[in-house]
N, C-alpha and C positions, 0 to 999 in steps of 0.2 A: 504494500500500500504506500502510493507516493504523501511524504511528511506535508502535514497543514496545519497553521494553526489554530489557535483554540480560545474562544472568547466566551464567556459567560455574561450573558446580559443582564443588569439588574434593572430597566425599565425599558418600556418599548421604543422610546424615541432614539437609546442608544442600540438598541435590537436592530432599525431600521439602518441607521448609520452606519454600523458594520457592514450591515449585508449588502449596501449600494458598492462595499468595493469588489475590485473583480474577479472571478475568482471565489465571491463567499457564496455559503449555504448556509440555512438555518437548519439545526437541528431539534428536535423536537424527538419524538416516539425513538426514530430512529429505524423505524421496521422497515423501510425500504432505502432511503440514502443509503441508511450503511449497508446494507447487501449488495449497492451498488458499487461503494467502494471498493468494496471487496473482491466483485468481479474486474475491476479498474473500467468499470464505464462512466464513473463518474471519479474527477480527480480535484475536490474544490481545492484552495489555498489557504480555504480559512472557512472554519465549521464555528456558527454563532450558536451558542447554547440558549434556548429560550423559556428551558423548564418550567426556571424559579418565576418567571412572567403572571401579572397577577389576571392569567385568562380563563382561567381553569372552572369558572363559576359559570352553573345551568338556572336559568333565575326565570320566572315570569314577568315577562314585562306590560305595564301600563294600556298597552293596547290592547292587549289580550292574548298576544302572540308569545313564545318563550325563545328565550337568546341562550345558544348551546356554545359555550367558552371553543375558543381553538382551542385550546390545551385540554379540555377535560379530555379523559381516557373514554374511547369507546364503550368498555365495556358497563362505566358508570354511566352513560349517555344512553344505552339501550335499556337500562334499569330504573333510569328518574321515571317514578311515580307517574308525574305530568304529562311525559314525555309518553309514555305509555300508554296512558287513557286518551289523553289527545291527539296523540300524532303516532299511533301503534304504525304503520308503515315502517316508519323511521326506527324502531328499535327490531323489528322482522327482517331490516335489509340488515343491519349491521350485524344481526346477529348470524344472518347466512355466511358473513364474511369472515375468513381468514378463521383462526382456533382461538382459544378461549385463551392462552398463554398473550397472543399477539393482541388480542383488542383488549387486555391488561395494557399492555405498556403504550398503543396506536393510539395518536390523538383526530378529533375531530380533524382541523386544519390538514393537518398531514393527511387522514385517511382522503382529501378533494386533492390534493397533490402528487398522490401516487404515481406513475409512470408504467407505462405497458410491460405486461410478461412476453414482450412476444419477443424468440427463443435468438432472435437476428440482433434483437436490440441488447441483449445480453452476450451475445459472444461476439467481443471484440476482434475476432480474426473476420467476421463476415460484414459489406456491405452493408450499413443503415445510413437511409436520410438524417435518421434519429437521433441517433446520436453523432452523429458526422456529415452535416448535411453536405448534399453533391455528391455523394458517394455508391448512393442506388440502393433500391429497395430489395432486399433479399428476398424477402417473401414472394414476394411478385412472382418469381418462377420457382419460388421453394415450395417446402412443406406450411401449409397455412390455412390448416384445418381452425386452429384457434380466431383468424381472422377477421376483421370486419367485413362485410357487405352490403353499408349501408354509407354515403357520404365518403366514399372512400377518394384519393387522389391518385394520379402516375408517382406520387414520392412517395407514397405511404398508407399501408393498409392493415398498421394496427389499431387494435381493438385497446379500449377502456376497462383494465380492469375491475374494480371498486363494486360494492354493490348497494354503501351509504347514499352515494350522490344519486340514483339512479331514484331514490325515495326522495332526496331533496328536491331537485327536479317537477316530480309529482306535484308537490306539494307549495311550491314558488318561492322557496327559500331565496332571504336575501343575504347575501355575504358583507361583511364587513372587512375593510380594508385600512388599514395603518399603512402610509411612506414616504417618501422623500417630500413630495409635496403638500401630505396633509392625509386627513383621513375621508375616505370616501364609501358607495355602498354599489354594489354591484348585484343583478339581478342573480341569482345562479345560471338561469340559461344564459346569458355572456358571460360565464365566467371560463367553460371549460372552450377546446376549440378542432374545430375539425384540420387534416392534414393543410390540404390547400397546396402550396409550394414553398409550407413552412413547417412541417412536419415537426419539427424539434422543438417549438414552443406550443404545452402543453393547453396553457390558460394565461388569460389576458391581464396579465398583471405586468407593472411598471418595476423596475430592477429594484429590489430590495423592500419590495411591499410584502406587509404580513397580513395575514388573515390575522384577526383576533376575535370573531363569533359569527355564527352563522344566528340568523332569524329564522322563526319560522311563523309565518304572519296566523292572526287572529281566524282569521275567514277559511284557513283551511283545516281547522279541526275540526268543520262540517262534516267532513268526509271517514272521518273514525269510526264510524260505525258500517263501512262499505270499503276497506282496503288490502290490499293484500299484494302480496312481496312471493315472487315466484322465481324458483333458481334452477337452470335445471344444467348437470355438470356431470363430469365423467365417475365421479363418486360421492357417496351423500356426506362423508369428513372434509376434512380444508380442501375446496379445490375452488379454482374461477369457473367463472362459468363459462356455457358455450351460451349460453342466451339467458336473456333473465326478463322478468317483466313487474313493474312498480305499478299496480293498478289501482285507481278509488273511482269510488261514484257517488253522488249526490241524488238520491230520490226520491221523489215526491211524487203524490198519486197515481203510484205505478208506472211510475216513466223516468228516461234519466232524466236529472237538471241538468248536469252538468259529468263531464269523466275526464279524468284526464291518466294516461298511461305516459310511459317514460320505459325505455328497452335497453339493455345492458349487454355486451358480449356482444355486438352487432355493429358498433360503430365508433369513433376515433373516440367517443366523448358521449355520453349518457344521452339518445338520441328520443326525443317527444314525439311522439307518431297524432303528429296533432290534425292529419288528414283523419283519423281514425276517432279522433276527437268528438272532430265537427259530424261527424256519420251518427255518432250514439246520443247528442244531443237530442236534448226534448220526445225521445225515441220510445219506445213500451221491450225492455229485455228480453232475449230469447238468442238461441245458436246462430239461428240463418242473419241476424243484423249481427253478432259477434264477428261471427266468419266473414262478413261484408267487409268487416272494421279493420279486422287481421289482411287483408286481402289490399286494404288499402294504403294499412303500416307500412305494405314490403312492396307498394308498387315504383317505388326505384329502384330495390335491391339489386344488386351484382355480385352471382358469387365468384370463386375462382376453383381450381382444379378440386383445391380439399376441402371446402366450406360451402359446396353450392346447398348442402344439406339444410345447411344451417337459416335456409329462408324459410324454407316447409316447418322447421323446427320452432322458428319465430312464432309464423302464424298458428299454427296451433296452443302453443303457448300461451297466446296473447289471448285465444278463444277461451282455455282454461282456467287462464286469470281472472277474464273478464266474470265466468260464469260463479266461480267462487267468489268473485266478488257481490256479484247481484244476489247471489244466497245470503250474505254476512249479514248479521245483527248485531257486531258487537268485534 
């Protein structure tokens, strides 16, 4: 591992300071940078520690909504009380993800930060835009069963691991932002971002900005009582997924008000099938408008040699989600 150094921050404005110089990362959880480093795909110069940061706190706030700390640990964020009665999506995805060891130490902020598994971007001897832009997508003619087929570019056709944001999403989480400039709020859907001809920048953030809480507005704990979190993966222990689906619904006299779905394993960045959206609006539930809706998720989809499976896989999922969702009471 090439030598960096090592800064511990004791408030956020010198958190931020640090990280604008070149070369820095912040450290937080830890559960992917450093496995990063370790394969040498990532070489910072200077790793800012932002532990001791006072982010950590899951609070209700004024509006009705509750503000989830960058730093709280996962695994206490899929546990809060509140969090669970209100916004049970959001403790079902995180709790799909990764093992009980790793969402102890993974914090909120970092778990929106994570970086793709896909297998090109980790070994250093192969072609990635990803980590090397200009260099060629390996996938492309490789093995890329795990792939996106959704939003995909000529530089890059990795998939979004994660399966917290893919509930955040759902649910119109807004991110909070600390940095060089000041503090701002960013909706979740611009936060994360598709390849483009820019592959290597994950989310739209300015150099040395920290997440410090994610929101989760008032108006969508409507939906609590009609959500559900579907993972569907090559084993039911830690694994990513090959497709996942974030589904709620809002109903009123036998009809939706409103749905909104969000699909994981499919696309560079937690992709809203919001054509599928506008379909089940003001609708009466049942399969044949599910399957409409699924039909209409994936009608850009593109697979490639090892993932065309993965569209069929989609829509059905997204019909399964849909249906347990319309069953839920609770």
């Amino acid at each position: 591992m090439k030598p960096f150094a090592f800064t511990r921050a004791t408030d956020v404005d010198t958190a931020v300071r640090a990280a604008t110089q070149p070369g820095a990362r912040f450290l937080a959880g830890g559960t992917n940078i450093v496995d990063l480093m370790k394969e040498g795909v990532e070489a910072p110069d200077q790793l800012v520690d932002i532990n001791r940061l006072p982010l950590a706190a899951i609070e209700a706030q004024p509006s009705g909504g509750l503000r989830l700390g960058a730093l709280a640990r996962n695994s206490d964020t899929a546990n809060h009380p509140v969090l669970r009665t209100r916004y049970p999506l959001v403790a079902q995805a995180i709790l799909a993800g990764a093992s009980g060891q790793l969402r102890n130490a993974a914090t909120n902020g970092g778990n929106l930060r994570q970086r793709t598994r896909c297998p090109y971007f980790y070994d250093v001897t192969q072609p990635c835009n990803k980590r090397e832009p200009g260099t060629g997508c390996s996938a492309l003619q490789g093995f890329n069963r795990n792939h996106a087929v959704l939003g995909t570019s000529a530089k890059c056709i990795a998939s979004y691991p994660g399966d917290m944001a893919q509930a955040l999403h759902a649910l119109d989480a807004v991110v909070q932002l600390q940095g060089p400039s000041g503090r701002r709020t960013i909706p979740i859907a611009q936060f994360h971002r598709l390849p483009g001809d820019t592959p290597e920048l994950d989310a739209n953030l300015a150099p040395g900005e920290l997440i410090t809480a994610i929101d989760l507005p008032a108006e969508s704990a409507r939906f609590a009582q009609r959500s559900h979190y579907l993972k569907v993966r090559d084993r039911a222990s830690y694994a990513f997924a090959l497709v996942s689906v974030a589904a709620v619904l809002d109903m009123e006299g036998g009809r939706i008000r409103q749905a909104r779905i969000c699909l994981g394993g499919v696309a560079h960045m937690p992709w809203r099938a919001r054509e599928a959206e506008a379909l089940l609006q003001g609708a009466e539930p049942g399969m044949p408008l599910f399957r409409q809706a699924a039909e209409a998720a994936l009608a850009g989809a593109t697979g490639f040699e090892h993932n065309r499976f993965k569209i069929e896989l989609a829509r059905r999922s997204i019909v399964r989600a849909l249906e347990t969702t319309s069953r839920s009471t609770a």
